[in-house]
VOSEFI-75198 format. One record per residue (C-alpha): residue number from 0; residue in three letters; y, z, x. Coordinates in pm, whole numbers, plus 50000, padded with zeros to 5 digits. Each point is the difference from the previous one (the first is absolute). Layout:
% residues N
NODE;num;residuo;y;z;x
NODE;NUM;ALA;Y;Z;X
...
% end
This chain:
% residues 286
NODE;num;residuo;y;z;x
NODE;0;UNK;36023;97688;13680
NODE;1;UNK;49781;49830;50301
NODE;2;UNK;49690;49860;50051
NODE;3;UNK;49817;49998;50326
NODE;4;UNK;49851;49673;49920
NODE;5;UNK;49758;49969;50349
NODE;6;UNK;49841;50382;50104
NODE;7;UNK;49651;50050;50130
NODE;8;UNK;49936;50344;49829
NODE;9;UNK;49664;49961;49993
NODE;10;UNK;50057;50046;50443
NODE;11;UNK;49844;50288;50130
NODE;12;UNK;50341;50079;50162
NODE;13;UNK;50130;50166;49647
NODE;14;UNK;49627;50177;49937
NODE;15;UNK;50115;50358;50112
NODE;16;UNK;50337;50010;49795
NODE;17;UNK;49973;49753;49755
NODE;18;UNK;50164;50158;49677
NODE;19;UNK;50288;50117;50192
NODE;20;UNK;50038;49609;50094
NODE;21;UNK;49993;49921;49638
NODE;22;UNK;50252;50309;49938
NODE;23;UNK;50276;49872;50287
NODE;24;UNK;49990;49621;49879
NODE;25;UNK;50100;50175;49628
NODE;26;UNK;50247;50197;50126
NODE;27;UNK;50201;49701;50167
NODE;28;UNK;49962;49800;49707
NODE;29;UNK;49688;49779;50094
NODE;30;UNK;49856;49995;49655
NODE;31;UNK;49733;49753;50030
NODE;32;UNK;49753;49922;50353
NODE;33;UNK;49787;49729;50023
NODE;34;UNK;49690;50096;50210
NODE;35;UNK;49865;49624;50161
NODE;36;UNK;49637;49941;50039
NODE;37;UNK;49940;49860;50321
NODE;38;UNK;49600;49943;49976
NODE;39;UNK;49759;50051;49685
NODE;40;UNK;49931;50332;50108
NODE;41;UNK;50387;50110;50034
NODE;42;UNK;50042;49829;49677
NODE;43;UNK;49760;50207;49867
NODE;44;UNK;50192;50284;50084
NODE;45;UNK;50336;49848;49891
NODE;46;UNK;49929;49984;49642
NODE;47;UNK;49824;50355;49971
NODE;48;UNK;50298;50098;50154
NODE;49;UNK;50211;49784;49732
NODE;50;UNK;49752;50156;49749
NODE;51;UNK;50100;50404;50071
NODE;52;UNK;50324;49946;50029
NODE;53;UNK;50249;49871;49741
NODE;54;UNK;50286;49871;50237
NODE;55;UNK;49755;49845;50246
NODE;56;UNK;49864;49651;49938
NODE;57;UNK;49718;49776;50217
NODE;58;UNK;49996;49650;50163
NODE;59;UNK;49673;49893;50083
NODE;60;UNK;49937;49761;50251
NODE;61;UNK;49878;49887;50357
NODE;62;UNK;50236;50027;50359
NODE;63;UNK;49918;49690;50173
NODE;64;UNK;49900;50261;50265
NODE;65;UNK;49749;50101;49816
NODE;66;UNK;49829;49665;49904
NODE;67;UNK;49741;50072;50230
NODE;68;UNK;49870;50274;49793
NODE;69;UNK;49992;49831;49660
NODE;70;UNK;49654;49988;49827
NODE;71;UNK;49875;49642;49910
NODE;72;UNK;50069;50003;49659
NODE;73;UNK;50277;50263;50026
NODE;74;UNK;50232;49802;49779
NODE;75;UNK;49778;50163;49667
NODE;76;UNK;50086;50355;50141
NODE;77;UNK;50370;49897;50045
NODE;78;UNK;50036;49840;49658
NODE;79;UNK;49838;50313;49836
NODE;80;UNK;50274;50222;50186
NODE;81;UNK;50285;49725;49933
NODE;82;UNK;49948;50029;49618
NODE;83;UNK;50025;50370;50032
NODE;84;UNK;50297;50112;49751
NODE;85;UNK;50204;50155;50263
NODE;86;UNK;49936;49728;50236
NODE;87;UNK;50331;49826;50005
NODE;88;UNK;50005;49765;50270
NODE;89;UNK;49702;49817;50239
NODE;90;UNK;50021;50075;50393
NODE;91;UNK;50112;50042;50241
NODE;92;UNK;49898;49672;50101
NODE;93;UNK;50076;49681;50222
NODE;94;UNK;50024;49958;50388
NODE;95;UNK;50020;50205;50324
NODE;96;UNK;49950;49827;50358
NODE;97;UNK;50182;50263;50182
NODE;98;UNK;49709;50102;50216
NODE;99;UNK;49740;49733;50021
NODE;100;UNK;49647;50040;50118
NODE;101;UNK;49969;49728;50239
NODE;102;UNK;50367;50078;50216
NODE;103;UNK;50078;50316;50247
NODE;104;UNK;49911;50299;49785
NODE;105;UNK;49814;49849;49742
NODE;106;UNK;50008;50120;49623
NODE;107;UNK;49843;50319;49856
NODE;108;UNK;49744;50060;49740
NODE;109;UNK;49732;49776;49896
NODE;110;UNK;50175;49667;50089
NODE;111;UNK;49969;50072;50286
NODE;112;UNK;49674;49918;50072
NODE;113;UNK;50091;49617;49938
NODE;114;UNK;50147;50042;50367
NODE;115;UNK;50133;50211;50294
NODE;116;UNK;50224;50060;50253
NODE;117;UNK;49792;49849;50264
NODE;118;UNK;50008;49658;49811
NODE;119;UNK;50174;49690;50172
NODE;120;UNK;50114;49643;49878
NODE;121;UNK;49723;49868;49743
NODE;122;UNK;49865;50294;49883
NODE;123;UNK;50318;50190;49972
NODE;124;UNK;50145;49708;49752
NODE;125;UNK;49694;50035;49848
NODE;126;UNK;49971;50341;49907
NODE;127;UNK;50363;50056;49915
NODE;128;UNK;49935;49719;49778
NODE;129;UNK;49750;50124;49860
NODE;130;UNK;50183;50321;49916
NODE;131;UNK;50275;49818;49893
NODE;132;UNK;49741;49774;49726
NODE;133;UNK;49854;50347;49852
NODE;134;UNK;50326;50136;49964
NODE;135;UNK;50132;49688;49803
NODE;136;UNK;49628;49987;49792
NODE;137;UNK;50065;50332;49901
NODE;138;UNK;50443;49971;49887
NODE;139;UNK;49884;49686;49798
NODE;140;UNK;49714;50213;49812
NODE;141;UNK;50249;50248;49867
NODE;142;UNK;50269;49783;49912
NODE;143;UNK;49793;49810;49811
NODE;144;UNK;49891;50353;49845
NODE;145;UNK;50317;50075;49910
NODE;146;UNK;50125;49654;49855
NODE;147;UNK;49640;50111;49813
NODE;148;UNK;50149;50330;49843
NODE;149;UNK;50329;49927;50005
NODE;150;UNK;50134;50263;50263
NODE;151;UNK;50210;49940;50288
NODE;152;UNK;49941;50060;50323
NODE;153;UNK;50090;50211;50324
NODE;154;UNK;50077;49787;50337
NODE;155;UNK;49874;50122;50306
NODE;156;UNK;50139;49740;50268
NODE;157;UNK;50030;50076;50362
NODE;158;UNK;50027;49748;50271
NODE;159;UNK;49845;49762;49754
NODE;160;UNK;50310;49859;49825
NODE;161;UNK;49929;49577;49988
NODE;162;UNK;49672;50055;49900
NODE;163;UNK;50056;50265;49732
NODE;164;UNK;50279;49761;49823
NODE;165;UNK;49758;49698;50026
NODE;166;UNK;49722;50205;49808
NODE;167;UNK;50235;50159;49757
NODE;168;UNK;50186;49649;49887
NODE;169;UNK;49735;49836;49799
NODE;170;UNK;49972;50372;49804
NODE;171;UNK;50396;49933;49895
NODE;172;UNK;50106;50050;49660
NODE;173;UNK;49578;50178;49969
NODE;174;UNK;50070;50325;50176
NODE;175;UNK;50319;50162;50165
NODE;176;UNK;49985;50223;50261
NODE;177;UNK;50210;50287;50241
NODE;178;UNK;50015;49955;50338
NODE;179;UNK;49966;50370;50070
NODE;180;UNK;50100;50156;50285
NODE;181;UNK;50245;49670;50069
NODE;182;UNK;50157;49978;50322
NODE;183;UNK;50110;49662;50035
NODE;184;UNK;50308;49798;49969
NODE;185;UNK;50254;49887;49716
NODE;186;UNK;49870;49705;50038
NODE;187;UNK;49654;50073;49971
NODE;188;UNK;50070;50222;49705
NODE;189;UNK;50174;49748;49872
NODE;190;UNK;49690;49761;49994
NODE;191;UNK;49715;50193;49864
NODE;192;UNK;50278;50100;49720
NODE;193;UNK;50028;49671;49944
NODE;194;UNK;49636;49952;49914
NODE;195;UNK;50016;50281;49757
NODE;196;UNK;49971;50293;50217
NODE;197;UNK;50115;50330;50068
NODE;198;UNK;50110;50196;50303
NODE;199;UNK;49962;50406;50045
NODE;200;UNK;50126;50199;50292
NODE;201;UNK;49867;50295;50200
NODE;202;UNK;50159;50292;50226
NODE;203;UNK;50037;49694;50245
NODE;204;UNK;50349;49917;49846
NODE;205;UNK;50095;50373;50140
NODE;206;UNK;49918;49895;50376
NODE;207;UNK;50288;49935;50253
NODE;208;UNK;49822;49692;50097
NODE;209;UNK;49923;49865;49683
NODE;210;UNK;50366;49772;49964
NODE;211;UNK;49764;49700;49809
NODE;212;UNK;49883;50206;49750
NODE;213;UNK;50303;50148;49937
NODE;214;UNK;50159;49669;49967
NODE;215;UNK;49709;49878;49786
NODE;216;UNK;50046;50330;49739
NODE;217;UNK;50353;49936;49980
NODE;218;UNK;49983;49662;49941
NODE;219;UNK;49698;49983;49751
NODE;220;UNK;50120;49913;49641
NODE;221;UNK;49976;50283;49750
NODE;222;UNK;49650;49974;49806
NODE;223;UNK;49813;49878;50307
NODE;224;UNK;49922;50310;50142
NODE;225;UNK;49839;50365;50014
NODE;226;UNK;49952;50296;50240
NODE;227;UNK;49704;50177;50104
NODE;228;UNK;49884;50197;50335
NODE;229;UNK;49683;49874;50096
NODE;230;UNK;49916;50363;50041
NODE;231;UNK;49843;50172;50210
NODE;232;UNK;50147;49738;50232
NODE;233;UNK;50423;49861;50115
NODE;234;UNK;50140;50359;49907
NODE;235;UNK;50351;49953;49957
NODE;236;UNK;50306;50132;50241
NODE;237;UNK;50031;50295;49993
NODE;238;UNK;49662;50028;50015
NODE;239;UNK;49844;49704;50204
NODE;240;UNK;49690;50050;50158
NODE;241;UNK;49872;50290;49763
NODE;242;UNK;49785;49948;49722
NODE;243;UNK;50186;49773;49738
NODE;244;UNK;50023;50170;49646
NODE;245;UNK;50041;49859;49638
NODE;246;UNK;50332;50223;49994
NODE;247;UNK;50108;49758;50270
NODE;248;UNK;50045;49727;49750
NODE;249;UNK;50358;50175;49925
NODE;250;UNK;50074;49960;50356
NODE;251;UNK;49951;49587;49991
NODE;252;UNK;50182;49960;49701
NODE;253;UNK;50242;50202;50131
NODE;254;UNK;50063;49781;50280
NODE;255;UNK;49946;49684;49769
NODE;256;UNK;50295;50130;49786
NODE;257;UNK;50199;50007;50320
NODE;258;UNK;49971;49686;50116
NODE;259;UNK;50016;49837;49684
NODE;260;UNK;50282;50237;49909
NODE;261;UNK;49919;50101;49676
NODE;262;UNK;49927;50338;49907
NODE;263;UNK;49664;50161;50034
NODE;264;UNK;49961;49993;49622
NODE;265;UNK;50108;49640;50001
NODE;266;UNK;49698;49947;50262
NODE;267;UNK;49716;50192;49774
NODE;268;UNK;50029;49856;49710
NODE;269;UNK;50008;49623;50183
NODE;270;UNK;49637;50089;50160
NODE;271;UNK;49955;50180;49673
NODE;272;UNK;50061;49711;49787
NODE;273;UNK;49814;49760;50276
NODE;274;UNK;49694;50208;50007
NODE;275;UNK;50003;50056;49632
NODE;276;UNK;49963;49615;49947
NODE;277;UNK;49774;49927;50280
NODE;278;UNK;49709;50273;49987
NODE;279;UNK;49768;50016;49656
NODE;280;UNK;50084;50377;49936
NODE;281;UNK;49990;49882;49600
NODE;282;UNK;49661;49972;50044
NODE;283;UNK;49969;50402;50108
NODE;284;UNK;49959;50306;49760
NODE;285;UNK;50077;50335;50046
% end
């Protein structure tokens, strides 16, 4: 048994053949998906997913994308979806400066508007701080929420890694969270393990360039880590650059159990037993 413990089936990308999604992750053994709210209307649609069907739970939560579209007062709206019963988790949730709104490019969706690509100097420090401050308003709101109803919570952190420790230390030994999606070193794995976290790994661990994370999921100790796809997104080889799958989650352990070499039964029931005590899925029925 598997668990896809990061999808995004709520996507439009699995609206035209969605059952037969469901019907492939069975037949390879994924058993349990975890469809991640990434806004409160996605989150919406993560737990009525979670509520039709048995093997399919919700987290609810904001991307820090998305902070820009958060209601003032949102944080009623996500605590009524967090204590959902098959809402096991709060997130995704923390940091992303990968494309800021004041440098070349700028960042998409309703940040953006705090700057553009035009901006120079001054301004540009000041918008992309300013992105940076709602972003961090937003990460401490639903940690708190969770330390509140005593879920974890999912780690989105890209580009963003000093300032995503330095908000999550004073939550230690209140809240644990994954770093999904994790694509750093041993050393940084190492280090947010250290504070109490976890570590879960995508199709990236597949890629030809990916040697870091390779050496990261080999060296990770057992009990500190999970799998997931991040679907639609980082299908794994053979498969790269298609439309990423909750089947797929055979394919990373598969690798994970290579590198680690252990067996690929070995390798389920470690993210088995790691997502088993890390997501609330005691508090579920049906």
């Amino acid at each position: 048994m598997l668990t896809d413990t990061h999808a995004h089936l709520d996507y439009p990308d699995f609206a035209d053949d969605f059952e037969e999604v469901l019907n492939r992750a069975d037949a390879a053994g994924v058993k349990r998906i975890l469809t991640i709210g990434t806004s409160l209307e996605s989150s919406r649609r993560a737990v009525a997913l979670a509520e039709k069907y048995s093997h399919v739970f919700a987290v609810a939560g904001i991307h820090p994308t998305c902070a820009g579209e958060a209601p003032e007062g949102f944080v009623d709206e996500l605590r009524a979806l967090a204590a959902h019963p098959r809402v096991v988790a709060i997130g995704e949730t923390g940091l992303d400066y990968h494309r800021l709104p004041g440098d070349p490019g700028g960042a998409s969706g309703p940040l953006a508007a705090l700057g553009a690509a035009t901006l120079e100097g001054t301004e540009a420090d000041l918008a992309n701080g300013a992105y940076k401050a709602a972003q961090a308003d937003i990460f401490r709101i639903q940690l708190d929420l969770a330390v509140e109803l005593g879920l974890n919570v999912v780690i989105h952190q890209r580009d963003a890694w000093s300032d995503t420790l330095e908000i999550l230390r004073p939550y230690t030994g209140r809240v644990r969270g994954v770093f999904h999606c994790f694509g750093g070193s041993p050393d940084q794995a190492a280090e947010v393990i250290a504070l109490g976290h976890l570590v879960s790994f995508t199709g990236i661990v597949t890629f030809k360039n990916a040697a870091m994370v390779i050496e990261t999921a080999a060296a990770v100790p057992a009990g500190k880590w999970m799998v997931e796809t991040d679907c639609p997104y980082l299908a794994p080889a053979p498969y790269r650059g298609g439309r990423c799958e909750p089947w797929h989650t055979r394919l990373v352990a598969e690798k994970i159990a290579e590198v680690r070499g252990i067996t690929l039964d070995e390798a389920a029931r470690e993210s088995e037993a790691t997502a088993g005590g890390f997501f609330a899925f005691g508090r579920c029925s049906g």
